[in-house]
Z-matrix of the N, CA and C atoms (Angstrom, degrees):
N
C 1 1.449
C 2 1.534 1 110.17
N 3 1.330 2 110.44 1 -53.52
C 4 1.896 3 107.15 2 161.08
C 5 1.235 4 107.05 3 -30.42
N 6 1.490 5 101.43 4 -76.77
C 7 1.629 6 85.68 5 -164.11
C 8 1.451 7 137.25 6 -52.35
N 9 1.649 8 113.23 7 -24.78
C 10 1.352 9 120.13 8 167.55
C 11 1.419 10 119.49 9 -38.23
N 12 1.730 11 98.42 10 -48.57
C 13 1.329 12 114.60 11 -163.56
C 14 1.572 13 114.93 12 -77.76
N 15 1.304 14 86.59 13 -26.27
C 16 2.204 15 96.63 14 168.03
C 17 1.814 16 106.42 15 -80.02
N 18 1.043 17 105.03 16 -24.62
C 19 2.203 18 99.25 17 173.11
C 20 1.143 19 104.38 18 -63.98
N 21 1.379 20 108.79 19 -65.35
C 22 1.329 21 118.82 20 -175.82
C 23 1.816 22 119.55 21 -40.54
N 24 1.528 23 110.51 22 -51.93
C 25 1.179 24 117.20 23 172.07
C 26 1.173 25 115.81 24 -54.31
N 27 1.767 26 129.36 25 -51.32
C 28 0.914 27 131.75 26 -163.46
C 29 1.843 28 96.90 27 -71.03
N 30 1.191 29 107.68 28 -45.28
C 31 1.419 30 106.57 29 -154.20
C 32 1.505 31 104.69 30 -61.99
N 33 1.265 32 108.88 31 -33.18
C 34 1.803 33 124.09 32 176.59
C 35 1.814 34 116.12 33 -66.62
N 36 1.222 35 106.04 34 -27.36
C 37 1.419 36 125.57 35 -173.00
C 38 1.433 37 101.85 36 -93.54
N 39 0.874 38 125.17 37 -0.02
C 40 2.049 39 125.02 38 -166.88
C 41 1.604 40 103.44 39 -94.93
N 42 1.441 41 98.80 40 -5.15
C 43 1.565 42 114.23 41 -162.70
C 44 1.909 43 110.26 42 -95.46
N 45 1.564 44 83.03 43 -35.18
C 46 1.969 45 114.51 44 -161.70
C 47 1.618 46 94.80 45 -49.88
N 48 1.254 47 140.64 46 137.18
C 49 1.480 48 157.08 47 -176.66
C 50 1.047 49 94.01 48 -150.11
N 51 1.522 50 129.20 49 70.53
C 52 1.262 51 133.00 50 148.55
C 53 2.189 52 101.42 51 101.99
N 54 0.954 53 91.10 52 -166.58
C 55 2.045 54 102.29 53 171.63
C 56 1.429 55 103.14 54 -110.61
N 57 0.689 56 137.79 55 -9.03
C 58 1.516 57 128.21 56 174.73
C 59 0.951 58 112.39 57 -107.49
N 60 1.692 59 96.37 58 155.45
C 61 1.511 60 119.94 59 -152.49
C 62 1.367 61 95.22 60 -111.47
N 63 1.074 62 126.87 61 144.98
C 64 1.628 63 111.75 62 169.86
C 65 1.760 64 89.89 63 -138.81
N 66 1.516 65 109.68 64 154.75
C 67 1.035 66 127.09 65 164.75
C 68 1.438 67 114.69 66 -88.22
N 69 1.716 68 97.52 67 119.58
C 70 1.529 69 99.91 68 178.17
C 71 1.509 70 124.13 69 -73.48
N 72 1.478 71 115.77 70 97.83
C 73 1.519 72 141.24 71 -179.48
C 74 2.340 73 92.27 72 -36.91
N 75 1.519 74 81.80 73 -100.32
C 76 1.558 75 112.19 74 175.25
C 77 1.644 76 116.27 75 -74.95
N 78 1.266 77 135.48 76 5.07
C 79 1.444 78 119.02 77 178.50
C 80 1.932 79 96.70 78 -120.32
N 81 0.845 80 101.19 79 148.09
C 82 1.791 81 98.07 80 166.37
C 83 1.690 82 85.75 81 -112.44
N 84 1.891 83 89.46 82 141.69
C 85 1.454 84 77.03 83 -170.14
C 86 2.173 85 94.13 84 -115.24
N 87 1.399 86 96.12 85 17.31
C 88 1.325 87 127.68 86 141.20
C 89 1.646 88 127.76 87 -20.38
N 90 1.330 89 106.74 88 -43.66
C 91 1.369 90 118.85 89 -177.24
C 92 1.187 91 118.35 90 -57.22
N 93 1.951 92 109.46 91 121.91
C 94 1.894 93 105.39 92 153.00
C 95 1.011 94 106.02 93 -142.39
N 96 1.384 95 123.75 94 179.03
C 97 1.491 96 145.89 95 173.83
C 98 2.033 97 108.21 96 -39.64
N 99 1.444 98 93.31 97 -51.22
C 100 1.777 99 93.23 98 -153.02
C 101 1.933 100 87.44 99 -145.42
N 102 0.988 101 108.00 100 113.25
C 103 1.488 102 99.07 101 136.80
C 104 1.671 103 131.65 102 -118.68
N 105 1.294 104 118.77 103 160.81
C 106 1.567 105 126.25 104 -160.00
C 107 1.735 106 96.57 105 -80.02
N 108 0.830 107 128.70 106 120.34
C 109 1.411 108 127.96 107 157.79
C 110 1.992 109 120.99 108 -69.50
N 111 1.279 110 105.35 109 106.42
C 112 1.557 111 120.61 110 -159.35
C 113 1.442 112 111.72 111 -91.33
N 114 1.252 113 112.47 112 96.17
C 115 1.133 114 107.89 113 -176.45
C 116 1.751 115 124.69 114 -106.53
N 117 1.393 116 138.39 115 123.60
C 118 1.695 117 131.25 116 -145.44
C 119 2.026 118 83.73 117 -118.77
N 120 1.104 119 90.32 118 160.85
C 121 1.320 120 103.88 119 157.36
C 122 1.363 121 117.28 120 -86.31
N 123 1.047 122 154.15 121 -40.39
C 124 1.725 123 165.29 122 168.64
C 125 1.220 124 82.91 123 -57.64
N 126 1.283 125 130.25 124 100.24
C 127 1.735 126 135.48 125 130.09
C 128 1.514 127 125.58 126 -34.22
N 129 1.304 128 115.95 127 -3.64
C 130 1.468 129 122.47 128 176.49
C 131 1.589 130 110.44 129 -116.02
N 132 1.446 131 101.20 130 -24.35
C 133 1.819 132 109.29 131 160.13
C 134 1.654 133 115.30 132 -56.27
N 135 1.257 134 96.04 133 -48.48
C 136 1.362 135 120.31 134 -173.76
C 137 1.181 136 122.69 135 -43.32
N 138 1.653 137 106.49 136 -59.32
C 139 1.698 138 118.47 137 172.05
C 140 1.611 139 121.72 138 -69.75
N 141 1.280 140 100.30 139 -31.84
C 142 1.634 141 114.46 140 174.97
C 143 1.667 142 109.84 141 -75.30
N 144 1.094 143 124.25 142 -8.29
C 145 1.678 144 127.66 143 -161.64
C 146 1.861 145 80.99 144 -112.09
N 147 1.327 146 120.17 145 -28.28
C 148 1.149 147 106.07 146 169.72
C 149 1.450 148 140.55 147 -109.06
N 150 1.202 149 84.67 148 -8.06
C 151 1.754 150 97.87 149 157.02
C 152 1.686 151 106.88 150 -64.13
N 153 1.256 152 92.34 151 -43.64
C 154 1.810 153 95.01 152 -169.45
C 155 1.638 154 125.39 153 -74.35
N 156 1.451 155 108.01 154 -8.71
C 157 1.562 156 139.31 155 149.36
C 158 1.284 157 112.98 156 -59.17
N 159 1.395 158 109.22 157 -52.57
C 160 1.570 159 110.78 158 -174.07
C 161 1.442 160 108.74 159 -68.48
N 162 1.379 161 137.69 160 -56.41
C 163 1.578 162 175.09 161 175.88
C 164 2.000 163 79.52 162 -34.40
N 165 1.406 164 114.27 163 -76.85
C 166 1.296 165 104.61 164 -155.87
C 167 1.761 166 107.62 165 -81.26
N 168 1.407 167 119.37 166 -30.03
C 169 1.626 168 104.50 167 151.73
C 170 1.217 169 123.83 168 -45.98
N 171 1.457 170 130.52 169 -58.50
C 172 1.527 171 123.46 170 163.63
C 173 1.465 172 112.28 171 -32.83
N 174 0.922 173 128.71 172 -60.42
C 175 1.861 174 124.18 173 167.67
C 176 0.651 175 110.70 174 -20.89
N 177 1.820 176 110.83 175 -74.97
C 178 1.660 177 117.85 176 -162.07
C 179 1.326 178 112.61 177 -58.19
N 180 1.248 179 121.88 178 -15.69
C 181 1.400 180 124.65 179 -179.08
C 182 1.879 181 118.06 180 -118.37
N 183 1.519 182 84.13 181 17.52
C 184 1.978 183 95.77 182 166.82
C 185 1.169 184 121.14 183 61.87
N 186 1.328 185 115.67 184 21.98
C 187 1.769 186 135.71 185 -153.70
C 188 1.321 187 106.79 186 -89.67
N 189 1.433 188 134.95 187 32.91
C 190 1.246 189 148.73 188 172.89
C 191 1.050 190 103.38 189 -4.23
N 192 1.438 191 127.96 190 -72.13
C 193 1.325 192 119.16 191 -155.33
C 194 1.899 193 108.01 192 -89.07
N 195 1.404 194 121.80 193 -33.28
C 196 1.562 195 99.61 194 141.59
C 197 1.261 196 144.49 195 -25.34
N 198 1.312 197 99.37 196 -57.77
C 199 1.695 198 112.69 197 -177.55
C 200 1.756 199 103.16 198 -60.59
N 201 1.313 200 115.64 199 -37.27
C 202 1.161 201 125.76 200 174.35
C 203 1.627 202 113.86 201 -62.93
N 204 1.268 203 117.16 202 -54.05
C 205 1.695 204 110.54 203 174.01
C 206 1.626 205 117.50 204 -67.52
N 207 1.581 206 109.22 205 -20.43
C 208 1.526 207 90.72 206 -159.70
C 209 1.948 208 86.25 207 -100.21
N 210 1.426 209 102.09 208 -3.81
C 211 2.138 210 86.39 209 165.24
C 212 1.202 211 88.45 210 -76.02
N 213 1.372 212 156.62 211 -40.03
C 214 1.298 213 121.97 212 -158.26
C 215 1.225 214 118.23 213 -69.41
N 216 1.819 215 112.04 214 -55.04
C 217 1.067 216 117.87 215 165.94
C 218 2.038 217 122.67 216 -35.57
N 219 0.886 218 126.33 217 -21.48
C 220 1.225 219 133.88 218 -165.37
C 221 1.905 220 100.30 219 -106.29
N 222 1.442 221 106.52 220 -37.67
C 223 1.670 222 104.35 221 174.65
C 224 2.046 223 103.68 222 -68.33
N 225 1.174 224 108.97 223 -30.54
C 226 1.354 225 119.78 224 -163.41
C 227 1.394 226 87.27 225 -102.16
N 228 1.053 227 156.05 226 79.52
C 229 1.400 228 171.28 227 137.21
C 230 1.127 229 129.21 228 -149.87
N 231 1.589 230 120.30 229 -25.99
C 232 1.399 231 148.66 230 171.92
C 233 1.516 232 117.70 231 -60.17
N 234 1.062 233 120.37 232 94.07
C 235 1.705 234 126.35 233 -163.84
C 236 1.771 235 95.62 234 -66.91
N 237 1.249 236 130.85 235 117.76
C 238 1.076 237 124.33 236 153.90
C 239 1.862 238 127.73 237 -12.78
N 240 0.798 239 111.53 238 147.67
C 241 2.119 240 120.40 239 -173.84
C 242 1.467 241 104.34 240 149.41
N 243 1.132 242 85.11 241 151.34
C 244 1.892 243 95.90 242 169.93
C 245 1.509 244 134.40 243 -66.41
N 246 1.555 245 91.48 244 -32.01
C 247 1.562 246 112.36 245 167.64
C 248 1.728 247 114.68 246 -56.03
N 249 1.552 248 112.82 247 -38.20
C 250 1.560 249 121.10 248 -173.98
C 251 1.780 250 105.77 249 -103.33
N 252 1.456 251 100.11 250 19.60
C 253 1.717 252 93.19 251 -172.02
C 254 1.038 253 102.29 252 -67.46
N 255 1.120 254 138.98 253 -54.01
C 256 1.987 255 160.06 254 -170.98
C 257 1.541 256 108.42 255 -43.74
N 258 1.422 257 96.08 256 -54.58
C 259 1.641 258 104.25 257 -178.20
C 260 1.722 259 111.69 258 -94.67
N 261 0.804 260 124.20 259 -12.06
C 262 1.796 261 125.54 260 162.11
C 263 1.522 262 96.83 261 -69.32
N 264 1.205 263 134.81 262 -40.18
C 265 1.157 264 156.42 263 -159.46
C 266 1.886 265 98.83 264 -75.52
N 267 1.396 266 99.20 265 -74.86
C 268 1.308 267 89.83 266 -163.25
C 269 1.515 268 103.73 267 -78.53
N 270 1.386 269 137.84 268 -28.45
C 271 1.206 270 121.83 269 159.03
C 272 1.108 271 120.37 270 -42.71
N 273 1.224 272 133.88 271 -44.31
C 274 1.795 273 129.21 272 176.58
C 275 1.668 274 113.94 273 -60.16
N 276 1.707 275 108.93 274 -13.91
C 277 1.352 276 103.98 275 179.06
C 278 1.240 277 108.69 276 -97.49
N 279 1.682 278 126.65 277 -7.69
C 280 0.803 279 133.25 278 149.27
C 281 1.608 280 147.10 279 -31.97
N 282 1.120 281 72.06 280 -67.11
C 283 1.745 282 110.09 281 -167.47
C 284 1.842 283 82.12 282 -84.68
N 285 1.048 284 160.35 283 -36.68
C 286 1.407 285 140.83 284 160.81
C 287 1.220 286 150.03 285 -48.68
N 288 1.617 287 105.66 286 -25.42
C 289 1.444 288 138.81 287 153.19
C 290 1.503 289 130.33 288 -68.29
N 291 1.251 290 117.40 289 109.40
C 292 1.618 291 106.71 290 166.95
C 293 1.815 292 114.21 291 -80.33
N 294 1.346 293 115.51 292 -2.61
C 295 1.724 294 116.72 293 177.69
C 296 1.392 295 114.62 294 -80.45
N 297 1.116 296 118.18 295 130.19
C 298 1.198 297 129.04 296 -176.83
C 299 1.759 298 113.33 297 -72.44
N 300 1.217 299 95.71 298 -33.65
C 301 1.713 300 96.69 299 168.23
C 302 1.403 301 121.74 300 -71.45
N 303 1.178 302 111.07 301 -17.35
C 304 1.659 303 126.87 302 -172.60
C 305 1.816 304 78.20 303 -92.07
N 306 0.862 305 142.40 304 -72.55
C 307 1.347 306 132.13 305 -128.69
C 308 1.886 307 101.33 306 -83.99
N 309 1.637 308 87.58 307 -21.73
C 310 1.553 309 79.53 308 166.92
C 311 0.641 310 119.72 309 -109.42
N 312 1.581 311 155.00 310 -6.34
C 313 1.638 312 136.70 311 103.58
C 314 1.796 313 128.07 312 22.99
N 315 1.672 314 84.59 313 -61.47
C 316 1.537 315 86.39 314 177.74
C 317 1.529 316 117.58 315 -87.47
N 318 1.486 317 109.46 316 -32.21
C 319 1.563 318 87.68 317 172.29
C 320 1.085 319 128.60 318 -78.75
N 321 1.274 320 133.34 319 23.78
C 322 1.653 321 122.69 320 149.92
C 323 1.576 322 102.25 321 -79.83
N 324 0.965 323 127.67 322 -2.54
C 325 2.417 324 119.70 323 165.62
C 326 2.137 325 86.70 324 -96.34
N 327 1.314 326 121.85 325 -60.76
C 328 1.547 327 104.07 326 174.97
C 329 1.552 328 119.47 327 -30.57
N 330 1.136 329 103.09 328 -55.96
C 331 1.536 330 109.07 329 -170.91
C 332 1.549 331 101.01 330 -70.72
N 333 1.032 332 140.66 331 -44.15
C 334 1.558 333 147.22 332 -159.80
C 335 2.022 334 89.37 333 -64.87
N 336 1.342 335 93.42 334 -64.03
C 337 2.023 336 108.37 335 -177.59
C 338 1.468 337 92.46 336 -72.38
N 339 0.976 338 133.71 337 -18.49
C 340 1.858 339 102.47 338 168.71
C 341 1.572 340 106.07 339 -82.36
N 342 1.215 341 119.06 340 -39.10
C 343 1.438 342 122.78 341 -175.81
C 344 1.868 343 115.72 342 -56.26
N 345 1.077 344 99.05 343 -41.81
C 346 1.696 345 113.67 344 169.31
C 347 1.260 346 109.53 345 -66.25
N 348 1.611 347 123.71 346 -32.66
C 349 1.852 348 121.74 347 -176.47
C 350 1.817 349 96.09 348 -75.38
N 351 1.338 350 112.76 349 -25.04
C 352 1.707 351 114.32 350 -161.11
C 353 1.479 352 96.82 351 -83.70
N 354 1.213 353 117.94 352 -58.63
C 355 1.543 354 125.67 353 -173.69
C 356 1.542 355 105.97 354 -49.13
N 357 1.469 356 113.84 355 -46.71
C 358 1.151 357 118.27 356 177.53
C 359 1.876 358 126.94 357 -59.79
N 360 1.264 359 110.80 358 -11.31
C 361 1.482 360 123.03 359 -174.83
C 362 1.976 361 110.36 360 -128.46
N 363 1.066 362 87.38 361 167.98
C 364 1.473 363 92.98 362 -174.88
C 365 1.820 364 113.91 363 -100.82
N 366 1.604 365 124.88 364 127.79
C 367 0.989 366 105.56 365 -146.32
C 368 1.602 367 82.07 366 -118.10
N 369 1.362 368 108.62 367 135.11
C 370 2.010 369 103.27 368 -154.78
C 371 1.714 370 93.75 369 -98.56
N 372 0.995 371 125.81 370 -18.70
C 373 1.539 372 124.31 371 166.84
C 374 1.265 373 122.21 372 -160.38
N 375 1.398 374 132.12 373 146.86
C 376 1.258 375 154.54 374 -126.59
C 377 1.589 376 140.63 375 47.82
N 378 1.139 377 93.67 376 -154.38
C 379 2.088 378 101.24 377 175.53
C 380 1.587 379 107.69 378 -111.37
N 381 1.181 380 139.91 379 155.68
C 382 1.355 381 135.33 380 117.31
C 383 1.494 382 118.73 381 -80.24
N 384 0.875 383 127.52 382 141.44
C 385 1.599 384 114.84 383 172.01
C 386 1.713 385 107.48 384 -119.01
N 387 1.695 386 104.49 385 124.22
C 388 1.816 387 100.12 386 -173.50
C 389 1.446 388 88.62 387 -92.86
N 390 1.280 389 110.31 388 126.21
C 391 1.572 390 139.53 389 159.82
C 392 1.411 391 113.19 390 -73.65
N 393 1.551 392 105.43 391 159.91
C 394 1.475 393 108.02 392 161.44
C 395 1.650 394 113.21 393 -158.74
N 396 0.875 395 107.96 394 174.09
C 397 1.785 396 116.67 395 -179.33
C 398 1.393 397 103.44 396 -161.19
N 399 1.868 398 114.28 397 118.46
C 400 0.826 399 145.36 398 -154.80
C 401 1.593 400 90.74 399 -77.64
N 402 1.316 401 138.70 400 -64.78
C 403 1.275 402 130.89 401 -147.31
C 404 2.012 403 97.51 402 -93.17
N 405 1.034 404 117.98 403 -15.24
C 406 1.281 405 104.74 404 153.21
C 407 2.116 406 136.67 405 -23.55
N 408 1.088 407 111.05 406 86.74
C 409 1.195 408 123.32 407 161.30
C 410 1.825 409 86.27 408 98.38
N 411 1.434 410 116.37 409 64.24
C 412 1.134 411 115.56 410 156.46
C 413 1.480 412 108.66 411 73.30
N 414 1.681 413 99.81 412 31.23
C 415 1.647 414 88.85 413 175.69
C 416 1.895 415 105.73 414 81.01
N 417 0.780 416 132.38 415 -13.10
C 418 1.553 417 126.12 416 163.91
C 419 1.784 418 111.69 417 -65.33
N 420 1.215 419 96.82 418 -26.75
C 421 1.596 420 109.79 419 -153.72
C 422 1.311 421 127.80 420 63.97
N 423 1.870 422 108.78 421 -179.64
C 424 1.772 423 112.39 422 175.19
C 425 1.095 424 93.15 423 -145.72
N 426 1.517 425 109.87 424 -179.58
C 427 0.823 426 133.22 425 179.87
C 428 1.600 427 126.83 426 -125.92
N 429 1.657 428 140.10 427 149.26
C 430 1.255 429 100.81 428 166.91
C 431 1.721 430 95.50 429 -153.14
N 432 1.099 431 110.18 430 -176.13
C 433 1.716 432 107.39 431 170.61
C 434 1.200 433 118.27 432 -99.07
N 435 1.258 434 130.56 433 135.79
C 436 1.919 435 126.60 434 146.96
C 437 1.147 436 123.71 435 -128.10
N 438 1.192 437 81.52 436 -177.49
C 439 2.184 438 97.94 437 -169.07
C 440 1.654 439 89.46 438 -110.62
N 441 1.464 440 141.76 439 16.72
C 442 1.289 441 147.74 440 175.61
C 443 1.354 442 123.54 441 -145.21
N 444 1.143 443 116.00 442 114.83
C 445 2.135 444 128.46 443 161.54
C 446 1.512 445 94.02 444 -22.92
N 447 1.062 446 121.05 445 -68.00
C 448 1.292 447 125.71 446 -155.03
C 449 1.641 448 112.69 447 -61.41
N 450 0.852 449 104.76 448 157.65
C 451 1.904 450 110.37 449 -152.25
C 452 1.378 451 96.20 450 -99.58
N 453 1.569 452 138.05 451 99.85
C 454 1.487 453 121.67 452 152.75
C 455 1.495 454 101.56 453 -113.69
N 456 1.608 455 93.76 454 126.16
C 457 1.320 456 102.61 455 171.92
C 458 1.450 457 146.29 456 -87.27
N 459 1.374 458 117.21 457 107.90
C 460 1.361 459 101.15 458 -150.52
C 461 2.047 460 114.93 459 -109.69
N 462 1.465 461 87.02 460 31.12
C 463 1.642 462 94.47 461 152.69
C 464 1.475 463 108.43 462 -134.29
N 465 1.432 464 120.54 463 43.92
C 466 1.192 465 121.85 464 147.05
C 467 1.954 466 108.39 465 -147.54
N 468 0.852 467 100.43 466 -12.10
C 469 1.373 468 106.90 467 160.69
C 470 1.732 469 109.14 468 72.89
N 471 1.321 470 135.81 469 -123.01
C 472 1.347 471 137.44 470 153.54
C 473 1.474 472 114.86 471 -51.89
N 474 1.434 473 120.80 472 -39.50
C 475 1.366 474 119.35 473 -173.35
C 476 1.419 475 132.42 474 -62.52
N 477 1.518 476 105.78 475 -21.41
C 478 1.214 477 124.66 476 168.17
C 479 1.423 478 121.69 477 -160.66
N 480 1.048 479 117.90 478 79.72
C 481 1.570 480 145.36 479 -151.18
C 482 1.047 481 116.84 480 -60.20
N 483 1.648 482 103.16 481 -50.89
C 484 1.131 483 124.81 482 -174.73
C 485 1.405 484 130.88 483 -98.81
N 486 1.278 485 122.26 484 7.53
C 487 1.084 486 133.13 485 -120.75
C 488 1.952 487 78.83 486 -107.34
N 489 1.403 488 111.80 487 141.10
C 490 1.534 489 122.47 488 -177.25
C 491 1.071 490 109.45 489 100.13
N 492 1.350 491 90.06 490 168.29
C 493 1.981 492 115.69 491 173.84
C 494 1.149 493 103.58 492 -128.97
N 495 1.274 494 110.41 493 -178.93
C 496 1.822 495 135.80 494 163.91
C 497 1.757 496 103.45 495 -93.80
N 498 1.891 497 85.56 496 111.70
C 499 1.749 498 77.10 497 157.74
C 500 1.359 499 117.20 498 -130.50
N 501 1.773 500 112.31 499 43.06
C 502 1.669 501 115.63 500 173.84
C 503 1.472 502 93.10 501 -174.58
N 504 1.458 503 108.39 502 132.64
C 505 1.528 504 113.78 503 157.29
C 506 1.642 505 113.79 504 -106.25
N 507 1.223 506 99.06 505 136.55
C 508 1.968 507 106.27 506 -164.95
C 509 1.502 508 79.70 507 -103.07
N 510 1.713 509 132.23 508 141.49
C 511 1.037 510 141.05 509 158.67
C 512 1.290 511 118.10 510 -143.36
Protein backbone atom coordinates (compact mmCIF):
# COMPACT_ATOMS: atom_id res chain seq x y z
CA UNK A 1 0.00 0.00 0.00
CA UNK A 2 3.13 2.45 0.59
CA UNK A 3 4.25 1.86 -2.39
CA UNK A 4 1.01 2.62 -4.26
CA UNK A 5 0.97 5.70 -2.42
CA UNK A 6 4.74 6.64 -3.45
CA UNK A 7 3.66 5.95 -7.59
CA UNK A 8 1.03 7.87 -7.23
CA UNK A 9 3.05 10.70 -5.58
CA UNK A 10 5.77 10.34 -7.75
CA UNK A 11 3.68 10.01 -10.81
CA UNK A 12 1.65 13.32 -9.78
CA UNK A 13 4.93 15.13 -8.86
CA UNK A 14 6.77 14.40 -12.37
CA UNK A 15 4.51 17.22 -13.48
CA UNK A 16 5.53 19.91 -10.38
CA UNK A 17 7.62 23.06 -12.19
CA UNK A 18 8.20 24.76 -9.22
CA UNK A 19 5.03 25.94 -6.39
CA UNK A 20 3.62 28.42 -8.30
CA UNK A 21 0.72 28.61 -9.99
CA UNK A 22 0.55 30.99 -12.69
CA UNK A 23 -2.41 31.80 -14.72
CA UNK A 24 -2.10 30.91 -18.24
CA UNK A 25 -2.27 34.57 -19.94
CA UNK A 26 -1.37 33.21 -23.76
CA UNK A 27 -1.16 29.27 -23.50
CA UNK A 28 -4.47 27.23 -22.95
CA UNK A 29 -3.13 24.62 -21.11
CA UNK A 30 -6.44 22.99 -22.38
CA UNK A 31 -4.71 21.24 -25.16
CA UNK A 32 -5.05 17.42 -26.43
CA UNK A 33 -4.74 15.13 -29.19
CA UNK A 34 -8.65 14.12 -29.57
CA UNK A 35 -11.60 15.10 -27.79
CA UNK A 36 -15.07 13.03 -27.98
CA UNK A 37 -17.79 15.21 -29.19
CA UNK A 38 -20.87 14.54 -26.53
CA UNK A 39 -23.87 14.54 -27.74
CA UNK A 40 -27.38 14.03 -25.02
CA UNK A 41 -30.76 13.94 -26.10
CA UNK A 42 -32.10 16.67 -23.39
CA UNK A 43 -31.10 19.91 -25.18
CA UNK A 44 -30.92 21.45 -21.72
CA UNK A 45 -28.37 18.59 -20.61
CA UNK A 46 -26.53 19.62 -23.43
CA UNK A 47 -25.87 23.31 -22.66
CA UNK A 48 -25.29 22.62 -18.96
CA UNK A 49 -22.70 19.60 -19.77
CA UNK A 50 -21.13 22.44 -21.61
CA UNK A 51 -21.07 25.15 -19.58
CA UNK A 52 -19.55 22.70 -17.13
CA UNK A 53 -16.65 21.91 -19.79
CA UNK A 54 -16.07 25.43 -20.05
CA UNK A 55 -16.16 26.11 -15.94
CA UNK A 56 -13.52 23.21 -15.46
CA UNK A 57 -11.08 24.31 -18.48
CA UNK A 58 -11.06 27.73 -16.87
CA UNK A 59 -9.54 25.84 -13.79
CA UNK A 60 -7.14 24.08 -15.62
CA UNK A 61 -6.04 27.27 -16.76
CA UNK A 62 -6.55 29.27 -13.21
CA UNK A 63 -9.05 31.59 -14.93
CA UNK A 64 -10.70 32.73 -11.72
CA UNK A 65 -12.58 35.19 -12.98
CA UNK A 66 -13.92 32.97 -16.03
CA UNK A 67 -14.81 30.28 -13.89
CA UNK A 68 -16.65 33.02 -12.15
CA UNK A 69 -18.75 34.34 -15.29
CA UNK A 70 -19.45 31.08 -16.88
CA UNK A 71 -21.10 29.77 -13.07
CA UNK A 72 -23.28 32.49 -13.57
CA UNK A 73 -24.06 31.93 -16.89
CA UNK A 74 -24.79 28.23 -16.02
CA UNK A 75 -26.85 29.27 -12.52
CA UNK A 76 -28.95 31.58 -14.97
CA UNK A 77 -29.70 28.84 -17.47
CA UNK A 78 -30.72 26.28 -14.91
CA UNK A 79 -34.58 25.94 -15.11
CA UNK A 80 -35.75 25.74 -11.58
CA UNK A 81 -36.70 21.74 -10.08
CA UNK A 82 -35.60 19.94 -7.23
CA UNK A 83 -33.50 17.65 -9.17
CA UNK A 84 -31.13 20.98 -10.20
CA UNK A 85 -31.56 22.58 -6.64
CA UNK A 86 -27.89 21.43 -5.51
CA UNK A 87 -26.29 22.53 -8.67
CA UNK A 88 -28.16 26.03 -9.22
CA UNK A 89 -26.96 26.17 -5.76
CA UNK A 90 -23.48 25.43 -5.95
CA UNK A 91 -22.94 27.29 -9.14
CA UNK A 92 -24.20 30.48 -7.47
CA UNK A 93 -21.46 29.74 -4.84
CA UNK A 94 -19.39 29.61 -7.46
CA UNK A 95 -19.85 32.29 -9.47
CA UNK A 96 -19.47 34.56 -6.01
CA UNK A 97 -15.91 33.90 -5.40
CA UNK A 98 -12.98 35.39 -7.19
CA UNK A 99 -10.47 32.47 -5.25
CA UNK A 100 -9.53 29.87 -7.09
CA UNK A 101 -9.29 27.57 -4.10
CA UNK A 102 -12.82 28.41 -3.14
CA UNK A 103 -14.04 27.78 -6.60
CA UNK A 104 -12.38 24.56 -6.68
CA UNK A 105 -13.61 23.52 -3.50
CA UNK A 106 -16.91 23.76 -4.94
CA UNK A 107 -16.55 21.97 -8.00
CA UNK A 108 -16.10 18.69 -6.59
CA UNK A 109 -20.49 19.15 -5.43
CA UNK A 110 -20.65 20.72 -9.49
CA UNK A 111 -19.12 17.75 -10.72
CA UNK A 112 -20.92 15.25 -8.22
CA UNK A 113 -24.66 17.28 -9.55
CA UNK A 114 -23.51 17.26 -13.10
CA UNK A 115 -22.79 13.55 -12.94
CA UNK A 116 -26.39 12.78 -11.50
CA UNK A 117 -27.99 15.28 -14.48
CA UNK A 118 -25.80 12.80 -17.08
CA UNK A 119 -26.71 9.44 -15.57
CA UNK A 120 -30.07 10.67 -15.48
CA UNK A 121 -30.43 11.31 -19.48
CA UNK A 122 -29.53 9.49 -22.45
CA UNK A 123 -26.34 10.52 -24.09
CA UNK A 124 -26.94 9.66 -28.08
CA UNK A 125 -23.16 10.01 -28.99
CA UNK A 126 -19.88 9.98 -27.42
CA UNK A 127 -17.96 9.35 -23.98
CA UNK A 128 -17.72 11.42 -20.85
CA UNK A 129 -14.84 10.18 -19.09
CA UNK A 130 -15.02 10.66 -14.91
CA UNK A 131 -11.45 11.49 -13.97
CA UNK A 132 -9.73 11.65 -10.78
CA UNK A 133 -6.57 12.82 -8.95
CA UNK A 134 -5.59 11.16 -5.95
CA UNK A 135 -3.70 13.97 -4.10
CA UNK A 136 -6.38 16.49 -4.76
CA UNK A 137 -7.57 18.27 -1.55
CA UNK A 138 -4.83 16.90 0.67
CA UNK A 139 -4.76 13.47 -0.54
CA UNK A 140 -8.67 12.87 -0.26
CA UNK A 141 -8.77 13.37 -3.97
CA UNK A 142 -11.44 14.77 -6.80
CA UNK A 143 -13.01 14.13 -9.21
CA UNK A 144 -14.10 15.74 -12.52
CA UNK A 145 -15.71 15.10 -16.04
CA UNK A 146 -14.28 15.26 -19.73
CA UNK A 147 -14.86 15.08 -23.22
CA UNK A 148 -10.85 13.78 -23.32
CA UNK A 149 -8.51 10.50 -22.18
CA UNK A 150 -6.06 12.90 -21.67
CA UNK A 151 -5.69 14.16 -18.10
CA UNK A 152 -6.01 18.09 -17.52
CA UNK A 153 -6.10 18.78 -14.18
CA UNK A 154 -8.16 21.26 -13.01
CA UNK A 155 -7.57 21.34 -9.18
CA UNK A 156 -4.06 21.78 -9.68
CA UNK A 157 -4.02 23.67 -12.71
CA UNK A 158 -0.27 24.12 -14.32
CA UNK A 159 1.18 22.58 -11.20
CA UNK A 160 0.12 19.32 -11.89
CA UNK A 161 -1.36 19.02 -15.22
CA UNK A 162 -1.38 15.84 -15.55
CA UNK A 163 -2.03 14.53 -12.63
CA UNK A 164 -5.08 11.51 -12.68
CA UNK A 165 -6.65 8.81 -14.48
CA UNK A 166 -10.02 7.67 -15.77
CA UNK A 167 -11.98 5.69 -13.40
CA UNK A 168 -15.56 5.61 -15.38
CA UNK A 169 -16.65 6.03 -18.93
CA UNK A 170 -20.36 7.61 -19.06
CA UNK A 171 -21.78 6.62 -22.58
Amino acid sequence: MIVSFVMIVFSCNKEKKGNAEIKSENVDLNEVDFRTKVEFLDEETQKIYNSYLTIKEALVNSDSETVQAESKKLEAALEISEEKEQLKATSKLISLTKDIVKQRDFFVTLTSEIEKLITMTNIKSGEVYKQFCPMAFGGEGGYWLSDSKEIRNPYFGNKMLKCGSIKKVLK
